[in-house]
N, C-alpha and C positions, 0 to 999 in steps of 0.2 A: 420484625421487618415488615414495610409496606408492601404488602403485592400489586391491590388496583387502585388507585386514585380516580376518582369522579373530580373533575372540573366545573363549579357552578357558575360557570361564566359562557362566553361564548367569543368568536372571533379569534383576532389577535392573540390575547392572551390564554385564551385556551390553546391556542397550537402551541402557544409559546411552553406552556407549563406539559405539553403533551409531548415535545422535543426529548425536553430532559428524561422525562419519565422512560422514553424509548431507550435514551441511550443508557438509562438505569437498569434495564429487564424489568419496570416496570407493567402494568397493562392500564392501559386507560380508558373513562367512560367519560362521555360528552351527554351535555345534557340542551336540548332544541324544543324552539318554539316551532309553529308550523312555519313563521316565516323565517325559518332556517334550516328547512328540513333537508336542504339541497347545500348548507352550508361548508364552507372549506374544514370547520373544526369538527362538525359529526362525518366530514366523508374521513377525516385524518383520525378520527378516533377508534380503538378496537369495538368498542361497543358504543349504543350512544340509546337516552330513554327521553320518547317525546314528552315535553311538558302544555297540555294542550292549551290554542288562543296563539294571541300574537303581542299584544299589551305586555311591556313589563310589568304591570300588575298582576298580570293573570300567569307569567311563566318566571322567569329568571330573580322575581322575589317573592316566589311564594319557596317560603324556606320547607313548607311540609312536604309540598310536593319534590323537592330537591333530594330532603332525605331519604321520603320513599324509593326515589329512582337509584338511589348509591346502596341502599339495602337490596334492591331488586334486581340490579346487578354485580351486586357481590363484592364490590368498594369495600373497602378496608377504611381506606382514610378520604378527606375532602379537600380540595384548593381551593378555596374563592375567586381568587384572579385579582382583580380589582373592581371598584363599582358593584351596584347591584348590592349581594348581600357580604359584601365581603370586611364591612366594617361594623356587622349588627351582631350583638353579645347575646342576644335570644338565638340567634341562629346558630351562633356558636354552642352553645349552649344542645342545641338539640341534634345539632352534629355529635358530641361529646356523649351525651344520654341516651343515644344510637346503640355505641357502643362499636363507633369508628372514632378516626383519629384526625384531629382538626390541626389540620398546615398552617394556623396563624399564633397569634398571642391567644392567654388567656384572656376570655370574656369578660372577667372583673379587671384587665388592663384595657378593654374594647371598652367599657364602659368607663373609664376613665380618660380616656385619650380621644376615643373616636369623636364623642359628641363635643363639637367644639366650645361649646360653652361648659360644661365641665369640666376641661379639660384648663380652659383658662383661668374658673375660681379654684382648682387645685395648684397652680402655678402664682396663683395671689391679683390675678389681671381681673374685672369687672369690667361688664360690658356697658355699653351705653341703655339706658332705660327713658329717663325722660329729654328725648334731644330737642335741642335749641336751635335757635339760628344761627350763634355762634360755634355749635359744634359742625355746622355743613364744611365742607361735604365728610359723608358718612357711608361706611360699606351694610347692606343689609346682604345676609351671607347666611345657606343652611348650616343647620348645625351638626347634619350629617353630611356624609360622601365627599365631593368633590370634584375636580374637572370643569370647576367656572358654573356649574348650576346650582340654580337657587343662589344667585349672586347678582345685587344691585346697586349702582353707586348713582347716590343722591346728590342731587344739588341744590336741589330746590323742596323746603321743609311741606310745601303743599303736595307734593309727588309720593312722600313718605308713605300714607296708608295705603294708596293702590302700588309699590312697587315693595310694601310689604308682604301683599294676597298673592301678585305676579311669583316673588322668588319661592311664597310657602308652597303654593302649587306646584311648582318647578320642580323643586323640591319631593315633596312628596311623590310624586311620578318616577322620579328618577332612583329615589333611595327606598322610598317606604313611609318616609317620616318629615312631614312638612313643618318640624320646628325651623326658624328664624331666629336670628339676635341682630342688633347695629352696632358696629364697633367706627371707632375714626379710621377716615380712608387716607392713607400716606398717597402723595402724587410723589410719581416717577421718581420712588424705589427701587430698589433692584430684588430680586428674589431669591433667595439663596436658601438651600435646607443642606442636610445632612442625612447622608445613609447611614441608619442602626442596625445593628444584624445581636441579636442576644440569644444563648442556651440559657439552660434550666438549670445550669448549674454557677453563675453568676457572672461569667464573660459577656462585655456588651463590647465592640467594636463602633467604633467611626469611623467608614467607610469614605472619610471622605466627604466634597461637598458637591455643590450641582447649582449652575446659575440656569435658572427659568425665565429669565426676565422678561422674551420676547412671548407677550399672549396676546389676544384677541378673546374677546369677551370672558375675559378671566380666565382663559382656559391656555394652557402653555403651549406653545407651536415651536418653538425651537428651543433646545438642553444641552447642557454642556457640562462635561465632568474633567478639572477639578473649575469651581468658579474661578474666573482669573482674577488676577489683581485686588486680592482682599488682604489686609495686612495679616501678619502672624500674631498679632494679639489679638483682633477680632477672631482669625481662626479656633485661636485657644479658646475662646471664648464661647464659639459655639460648637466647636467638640465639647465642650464641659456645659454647656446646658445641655444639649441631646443629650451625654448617658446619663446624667444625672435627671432629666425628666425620665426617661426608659428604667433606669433602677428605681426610683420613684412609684412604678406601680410593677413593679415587677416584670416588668415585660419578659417577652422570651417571640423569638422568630424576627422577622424582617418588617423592618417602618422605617417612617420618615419624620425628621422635626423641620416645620417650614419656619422659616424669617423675612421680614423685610428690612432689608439693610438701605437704610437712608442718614445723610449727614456722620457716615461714622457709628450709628448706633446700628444695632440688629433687635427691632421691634419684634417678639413671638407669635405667630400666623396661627398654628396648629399642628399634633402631629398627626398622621396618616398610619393608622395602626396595618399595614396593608403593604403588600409590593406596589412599588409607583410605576404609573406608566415610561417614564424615563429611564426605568431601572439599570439599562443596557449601557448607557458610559458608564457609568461606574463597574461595571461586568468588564468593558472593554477596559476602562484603565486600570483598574485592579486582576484581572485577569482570572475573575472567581465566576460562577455559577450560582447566582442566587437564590433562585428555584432548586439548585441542587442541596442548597444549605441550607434552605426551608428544610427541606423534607428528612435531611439529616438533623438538624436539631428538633423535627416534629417525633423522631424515632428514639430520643434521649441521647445523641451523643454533642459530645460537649467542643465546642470551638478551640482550634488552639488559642493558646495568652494573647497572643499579637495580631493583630492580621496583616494582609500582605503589604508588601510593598506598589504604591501608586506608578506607573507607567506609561508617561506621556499625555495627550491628550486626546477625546471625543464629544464628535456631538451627533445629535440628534437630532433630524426634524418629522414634524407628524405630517404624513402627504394625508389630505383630505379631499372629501367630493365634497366642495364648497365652492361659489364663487365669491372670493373676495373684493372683488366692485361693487358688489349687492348687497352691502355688511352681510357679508360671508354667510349668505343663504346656501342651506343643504341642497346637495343635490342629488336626484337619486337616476337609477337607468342601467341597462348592461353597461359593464366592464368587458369591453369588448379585449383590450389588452393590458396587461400590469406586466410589465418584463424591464431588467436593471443590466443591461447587457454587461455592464461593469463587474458583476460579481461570475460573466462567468455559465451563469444560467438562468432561466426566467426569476427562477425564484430560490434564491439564495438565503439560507439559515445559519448564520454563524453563532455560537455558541461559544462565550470562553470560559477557561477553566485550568485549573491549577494540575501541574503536569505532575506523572503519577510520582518521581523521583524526589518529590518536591521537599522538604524537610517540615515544612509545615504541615503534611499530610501522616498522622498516627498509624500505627498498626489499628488500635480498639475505634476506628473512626473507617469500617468499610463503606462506608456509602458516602465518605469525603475521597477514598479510593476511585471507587468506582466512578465517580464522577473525573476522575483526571484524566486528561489526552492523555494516554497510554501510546505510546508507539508513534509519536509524532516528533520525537528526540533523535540526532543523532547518535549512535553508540560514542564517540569522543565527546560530547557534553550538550549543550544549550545551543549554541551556537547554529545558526541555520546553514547549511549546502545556499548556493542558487536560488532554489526556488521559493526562498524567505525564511522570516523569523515563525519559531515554533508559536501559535499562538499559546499567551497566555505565559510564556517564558516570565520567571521572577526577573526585578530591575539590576541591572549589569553593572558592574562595576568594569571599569574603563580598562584597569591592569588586569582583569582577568580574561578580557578579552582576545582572541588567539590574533596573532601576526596578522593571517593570511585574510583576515577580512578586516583591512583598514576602515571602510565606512563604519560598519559596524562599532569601533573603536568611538569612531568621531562621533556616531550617533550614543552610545551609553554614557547614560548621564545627564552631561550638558543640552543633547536633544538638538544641537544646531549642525547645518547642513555642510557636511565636507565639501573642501575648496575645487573638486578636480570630478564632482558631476553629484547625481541623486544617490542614494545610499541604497545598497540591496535587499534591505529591509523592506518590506512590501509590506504598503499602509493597505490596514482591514477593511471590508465593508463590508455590514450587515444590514439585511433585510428581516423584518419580524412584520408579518400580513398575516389577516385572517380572509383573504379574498385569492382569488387566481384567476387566470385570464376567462372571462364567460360567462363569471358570476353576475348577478345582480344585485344594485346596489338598492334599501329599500327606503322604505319611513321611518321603522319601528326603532333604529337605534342608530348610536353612533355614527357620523358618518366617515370614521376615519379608516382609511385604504392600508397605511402600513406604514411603518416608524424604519427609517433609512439612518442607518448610525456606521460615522467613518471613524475612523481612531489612526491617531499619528502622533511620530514621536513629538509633535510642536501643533500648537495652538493656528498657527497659519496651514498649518501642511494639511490639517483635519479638515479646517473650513474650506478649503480648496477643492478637497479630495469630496467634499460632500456636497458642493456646487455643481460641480462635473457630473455626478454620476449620476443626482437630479436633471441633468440637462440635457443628458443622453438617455435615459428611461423613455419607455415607449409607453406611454399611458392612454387610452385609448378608450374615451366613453365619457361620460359627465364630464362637467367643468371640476377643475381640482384647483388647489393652491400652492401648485407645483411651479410659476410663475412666480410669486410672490414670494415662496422660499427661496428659489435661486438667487432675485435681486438684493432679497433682506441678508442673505449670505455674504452677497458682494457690495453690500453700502457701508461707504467709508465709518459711518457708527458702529456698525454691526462689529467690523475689523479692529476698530481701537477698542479694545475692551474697558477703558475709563472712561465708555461713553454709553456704557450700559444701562438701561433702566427698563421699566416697566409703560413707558409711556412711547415708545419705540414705532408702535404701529400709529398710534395717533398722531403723531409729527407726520411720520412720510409714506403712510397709504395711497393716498392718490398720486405720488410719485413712483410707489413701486407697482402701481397697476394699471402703468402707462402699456399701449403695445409694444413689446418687442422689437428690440432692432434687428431687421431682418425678414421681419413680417413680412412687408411689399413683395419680398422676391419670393418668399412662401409660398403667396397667392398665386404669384405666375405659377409655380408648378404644381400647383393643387389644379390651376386651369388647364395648366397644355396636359397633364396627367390624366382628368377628367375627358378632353378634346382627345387625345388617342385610344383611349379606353371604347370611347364613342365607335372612333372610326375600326376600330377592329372587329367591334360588335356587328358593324354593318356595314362590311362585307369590305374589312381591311384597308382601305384607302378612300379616297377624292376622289371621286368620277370628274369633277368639276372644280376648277378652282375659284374661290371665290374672290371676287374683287373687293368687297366689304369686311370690315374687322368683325370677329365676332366676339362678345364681348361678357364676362364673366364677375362678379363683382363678389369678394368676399370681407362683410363687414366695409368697412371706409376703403375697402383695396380694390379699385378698377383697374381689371386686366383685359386689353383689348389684342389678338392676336388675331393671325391669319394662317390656313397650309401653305407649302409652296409647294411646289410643282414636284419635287425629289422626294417629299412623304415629310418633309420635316414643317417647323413652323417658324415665321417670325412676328416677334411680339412688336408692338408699337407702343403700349402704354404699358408700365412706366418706361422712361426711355432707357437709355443703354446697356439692356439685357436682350445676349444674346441666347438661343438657346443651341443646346451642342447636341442635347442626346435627349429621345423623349422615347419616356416608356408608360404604362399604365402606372409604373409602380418607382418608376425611378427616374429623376427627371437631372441634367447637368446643365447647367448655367454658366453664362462669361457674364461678370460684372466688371465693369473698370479693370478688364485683364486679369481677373482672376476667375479661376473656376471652381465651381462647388458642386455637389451630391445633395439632392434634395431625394429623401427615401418618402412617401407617400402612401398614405390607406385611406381607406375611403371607409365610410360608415352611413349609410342614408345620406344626407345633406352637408356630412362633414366630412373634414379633410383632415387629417393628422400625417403634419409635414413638421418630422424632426417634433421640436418641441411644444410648435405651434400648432393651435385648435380651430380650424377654421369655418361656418357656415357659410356654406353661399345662400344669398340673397335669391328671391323665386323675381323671374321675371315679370311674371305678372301676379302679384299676391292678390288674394283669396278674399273675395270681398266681405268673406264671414269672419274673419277675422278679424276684422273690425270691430273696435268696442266705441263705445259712447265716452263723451268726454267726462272725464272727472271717473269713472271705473276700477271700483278697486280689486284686482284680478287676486288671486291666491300666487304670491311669488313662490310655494311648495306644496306638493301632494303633503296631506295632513291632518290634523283633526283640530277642529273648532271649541277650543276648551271654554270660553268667555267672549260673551258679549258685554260693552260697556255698558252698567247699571242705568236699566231706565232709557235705554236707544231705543229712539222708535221712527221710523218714516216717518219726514215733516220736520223732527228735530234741527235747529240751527246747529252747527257745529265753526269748528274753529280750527286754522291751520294746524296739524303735525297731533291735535287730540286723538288720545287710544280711542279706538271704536270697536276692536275685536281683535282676538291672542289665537293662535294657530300653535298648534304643539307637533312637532316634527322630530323625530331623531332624540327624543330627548328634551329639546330646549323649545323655550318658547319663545313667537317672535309675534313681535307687536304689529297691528297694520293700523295706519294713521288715518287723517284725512287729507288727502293731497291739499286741500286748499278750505278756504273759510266760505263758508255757505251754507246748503241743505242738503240734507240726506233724503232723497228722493226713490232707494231703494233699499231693503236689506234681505240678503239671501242666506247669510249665516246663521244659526243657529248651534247652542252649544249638544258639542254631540256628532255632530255633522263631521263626515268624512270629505273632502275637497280635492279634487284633482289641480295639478298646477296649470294657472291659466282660469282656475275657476270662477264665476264671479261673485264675488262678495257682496260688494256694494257697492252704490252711485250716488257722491257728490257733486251738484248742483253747484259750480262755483258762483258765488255773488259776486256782483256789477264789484268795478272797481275801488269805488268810489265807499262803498259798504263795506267792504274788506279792507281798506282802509281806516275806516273808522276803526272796524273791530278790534285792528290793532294797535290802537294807540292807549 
């Protein structure tokens, strides 16, 4: 039996795999960089062993130092998590030669699977080697890890050798191992894999499928379990490659087999020897604990024959510190708040799992036991009281269902919504974050804040359910892509799921990162909210009223208001809002006869009203502030990994030409030349640490007329 588990991961998924552990009588060990030593998953861990530095080079993939901390604090066994070392066979390896127990596949299946280029000459697929101009466009893709880095799509056969250095670097940073390969790039696919879960005693399961289609720079933002609308022959089709790649090399523990499904066919991606960050719909529609059947089949006991029955639908979205009008630049800075009022509590952990009663759960299978909601059953059967469905309840059959809870009836099964109101069935929603309100967001990694998963018995009821409670979240600090989720949630593509593809963001980004409607009235209360706040600080009221608006501007929002004589205010700009009730913190509005609750917090210069982020503009900015024209500022605190070969001050350059790579969070991001001219300065250097705002360099634009020519 497992007693401690070391996590070689950090954030997210460490809390996440720290959950289950708890509610196992596990004991857990977290393992920190310095710049995590204030982190949610070492303050959440019973023990935790610093790994010193800040560089994923120097902490979270140096495997030696990993093992030494799980022997040092008395680990039994290891998790990888995801990322980082959690798909490398050497590491497995010296977990194992520890003489701990390693919570994934064997290392001769990591070494077969993980590396995606051997994984595809074991599967009979060859990659592309000498490319043409007939083979454009082409994907250049590590051939470890995952999550969109070390991933680049070609168009143009002269981009190939500098966007083959860009992804190996990326690459290497991220995994350990900067191999590359090019394979042909399918346009707007849809993406679809398969949950494997296999014992060591020859049960592989197919969990089931998961559509990813919705990514941004290769990397998935919105999941959904089961994929919709895929025929049943396709289905067959890739349940029977997944196990038969998994039996293949013997697999054993939890992976993924990715596809891209276009024109009908399911082209083979890679598998993912590793828990996926997605993992959680398929947890929620299956109603199993993943991590709990890792660590059960890491202890030898063997899966039942079947597995469970699927349950409705979920999805997933990844809330990030990104702004997506800026190709989705990282953003880093206090987390002033992260709270989902919807669950209930700031920070809500749902976990499902198969109830202890369950038939599918063995006597010789205690730690498939131990993991069931025990005590969350009615003594008369499954069937929920009022206050909802037990989670993780097996799928219902209609005639077993009792009399006295007609919805429930109408809901088992068919999944469609009783005639006579909403069914008592109370749709789930989980929150999985490695952050809490306070924290700091930094450079060194990931910048994602927390994976928000609703599950409902219907495919519309989920997406609804998961709009909402994004729109109601109180997020409070950096820019995030909590905006861009909600509207991608609610766009007619997103909803018809025969309009799914991989090319989703690239059609209607600048549609979904239009402002908000409702913004304008936002502003008013972030101003009259700011204007009372004022007046109570000095000395509670107007000595004097003033005859002039005084006038507040956040972003394109001019709000111009006045007091009145009673302590309240009237606004003049925009027009027909009135105001009813103003507080520092809570402001009520009449627009066109309706009234609203505008809830309000203030942050330095910003305003967070409801969902909306607001900066006010300085009335008089700062003349240092000012940069010279053509400046190329650092759009992220970062490190300067590459300067273009051969840049030197004086050099001509050319519109949108790489001039220098910035490594932030993981990924790399390119900074161009705003325009065609001379490079008149260069302050980069590789190596070079950058704050945001920093300056880079200064292009010289050339006369018109030259830049012009250049490009013809």
């Amino acid at each position: 039996m497992i007693s401690t588990v070391l996590v070689a991961n950090r954030g997210e998924i460490a809390c996440r795999v720290f959950r289950t552990c708890r509610e196992l009588g596990i004991e857990t060990v977290a393992v920190y960089s310095d710049a995590d030593a204030s982190a949610l998953h070492v303050r959440e861990a019973d023990a935790a062993v610093r790994l010193p530095g800040a560089a994923p080079s120097d902490t979270y993939l140096r495997g030696d130092l990993v093992v030494k901390a799980a022997l040092a604090a008395g680990a039994d066994a290891v998790h990888p998590g995801y990322g980082f070392l959690s798909e490398n066979a050497d590491f497995a390896r010296a977990v194992t030669d520890a003489g701990l127990v390693w919570i994934g596949p064997p290392p001769e299946a990591i070494e077969s699977m993980a590396s995606k280029t051997r994984a595809k000459e074991l599967l009979g697929i060859a990659p592309l080697t000498d490319v043409t101009e007939a083979d454009l466009p082409v994907l250049v893709k590590a051939a470890a890890g995952g999550g969109g880095r070390g991933m680049r799509i070609v168009r143009d056969l002269a981009a190939l050798p500098g966007e083959l250095a860009a992804a190996s670097a990326e690459a290497a940073s991220a995994f350990g191992d900067g191999e590359v390969f090019v394979e042909p790039y399918v346009e707007n696919g849809r993406h679809v894999e398969v949950q494997i879960l296999a014992d060591g005693q020859g049960t592989v399961w197919a969990l089931g499928t998961r559509d990813c289609s919705l990514q941004r720079r290769h990397q998935k933002v919105i999941e959904e379990a089961p994929a919709p609308g895929l025929p049943s022959a396709l289905l067959d089709e890739l349940y029977e490659r997944s196990v038969a790649a998994a039996k293949a090399v013997g697999y054993v523990g939890a992976g993924t087999v990715e596809f891209l499904v276009a024109d009908g066919r399911a082209h083979f991606l890679e598998m993912n020897t590793r828990l996926q960050v997605e993992h959680p719909v398929t947890e929620e529609v299956y109603g199993v604990d993943l991590v709990a059947l890792q660590l059960s089949v890491a202890e030898g006991h063997a899966l039942p024959p079947e597995p469970p029955t699927a349950q409705g639908h979920a999805i997933e979205a990844r809330l990030y510190a990104e702004d997506p009008a800026t190709s989705w630049t990282p953003q880093t800075g206090v987390l002033h708040a992260l709270e989902f009022p919807e669950t209930g509590t700031p920070r809500a952990f749902g976990a499902p799992r198969l109830r202890a009663d369950d038939p599918r759960l063995r006597a010789e299978d205690p730690r498939l036991r131990a993991a069931a909601g025990a005590g969350t059953v009615p003594a008369d059967g499954p069937w929920p009281r009022a206050g909802g469905a037990a989670r993780g309840a097996p799928a219902a059959d209609a005639d077993s269902t009792p009399a006295e809870h007609p919805r429930l009836r109408a809901a088992a099964g068919a999944g469609t919504a009783p005639a006579d109101g909403p069914r008592l069935r109370a749709v789930g929603l989980r929150v999985d974050t490695g952050y809490a309100s306070g924290d700091t967001i930094g450079v060194h990694y990931d910048p994602m804040l927390a994976k928000v998963v609703a599950h409902a018995p219907t495919r519309a009821e989920a997406v609804r359910k998961l709009a909402h409670a994004l729109d109601r979240a109180r997020i409070h600090g950096p820019v995030t892509n909590r905006d861009v989720l909600v509207a991608s949630l609610r766009h007619p593509e997103f909803q018809d799921p025969g309009r799914l593809d991989t090319g989703f963001y690239g059609r209607n980004l600048d549609a979904l990162t239009r402002a908000r409607d409702g913004e304008a009235y936002a502003a008013v209360a972030a101003a009259l909210a700011d204007a009372a706040g004022r007046a109570g600080r000095f000395g509670g009221g107007w000595r004097n009223v003033r005859s002039q608006d005084e006038t507040k501007t956040y972003g394109e929002h001019e709000v111009c208001y006045r007091p009145t004589r009673g302590g309240g205010y009237t606004v003049t700009a925009p027009e027909g809002v009135r105001p009813v009730t103003v507080t520092p913190h809570l402001v009520r509005l009449e627009v066109d006869g309706v009234v609203r609750d505008f809830e309000v917090a203030r942050h330095g210069d910003t305003a967070y009203v409801g969902p909306h982020r607001l900066t006010a503009r300085p009335r008089f900015p700062d003349p240092r502030d000012q940069t010279a024209p053509g400046s190329l500022l650092a759009p992220m605190p970062g490190t300067v990994v590459r300067v273009a070969e051969g840049l030197a001050v004086g050099d001509p350059v050319t519109a949108g030409q790489p001039l220098l790579w910035l490594e932030a969070m993981k990924m790399e991001h390119r900074v161009t030349a705003p325009a065609s001219g001379t490079l008149t300065a260069l302050h980069a250097a590789p190596g070079r640490q950058v704050e945001v705002g920093a300056l880079l360099a200064v292009v010289q634009a050339a006369p018109a007329a030259d830049a012009q020519e250049d490009q013809k």
